[in-house]
C-alpha positions, 0 to 999 in steps of 0.5 A: 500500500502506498499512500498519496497526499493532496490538498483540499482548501485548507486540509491535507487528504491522503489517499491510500492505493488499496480500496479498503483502506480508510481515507484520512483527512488531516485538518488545520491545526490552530493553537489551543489558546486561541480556540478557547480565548478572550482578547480583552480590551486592556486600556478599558479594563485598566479604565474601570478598575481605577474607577472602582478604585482596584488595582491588578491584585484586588481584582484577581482576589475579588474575582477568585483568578491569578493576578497573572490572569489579570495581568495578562489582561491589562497587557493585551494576551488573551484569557480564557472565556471563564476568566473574562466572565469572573473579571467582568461580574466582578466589576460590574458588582464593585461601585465606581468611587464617588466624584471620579467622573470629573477625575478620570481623563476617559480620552488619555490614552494609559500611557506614562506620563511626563514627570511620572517617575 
């Protein structure tokens, strides 16, 4: 038996020259974590957790995650759905600190600032 490969789109097929033999189709391949991830809006994240007052630790305490789960988020990698979903009801149960409507720059774009040492 010898066996042949071609390609369909984007799957490998290959061929076996017996009749009875089975015919194997070989999908893409995509990376686990970009199957089952959330890529998370890092400079929003960062907006409402310093409206509630909460740094990185505090969040991941509260929403029972890593605070390297929640780093990644604020640094722009991907979480896992579940993650996402414990971080976001967690915000959403924390009341923004009074008065910083007027406080926080909603345009400002998160980046250090001159003087910042």
């Amino acid at each position: 038996m010898s066996l042949e490969t071609t390609s369909v789109g984007d799957a490998n097929v290959t061929n076996a020259t017996t009749a009875n033999a089975p015919r194997v189709v070989q999908l893409p391949t995509r990376s686990p974590a970009r199957r089952f991830s959330v890529a998370v809006n890092s400079a929003a994240l960062r907006r409402q957790m310093r409206e509630r007052g909460l740094t990185g630790a505090e969040l991941a305490r509260r929403a029972r995650v890593s605070a390297a789960t929640v780093s990644h988020a604020l640094n722009g990698r991907r979480i896992h759905p579940a993650k996402f979903r414990a971080i976001a009801a967690e915000l959403h149960k924390v009341e923004p600190v009074p008065g910083t409507d007027g406080l926080v720059d909603h345009d400002q774009d998160d980046g250090p600032r001159p003087g910042d040492g």
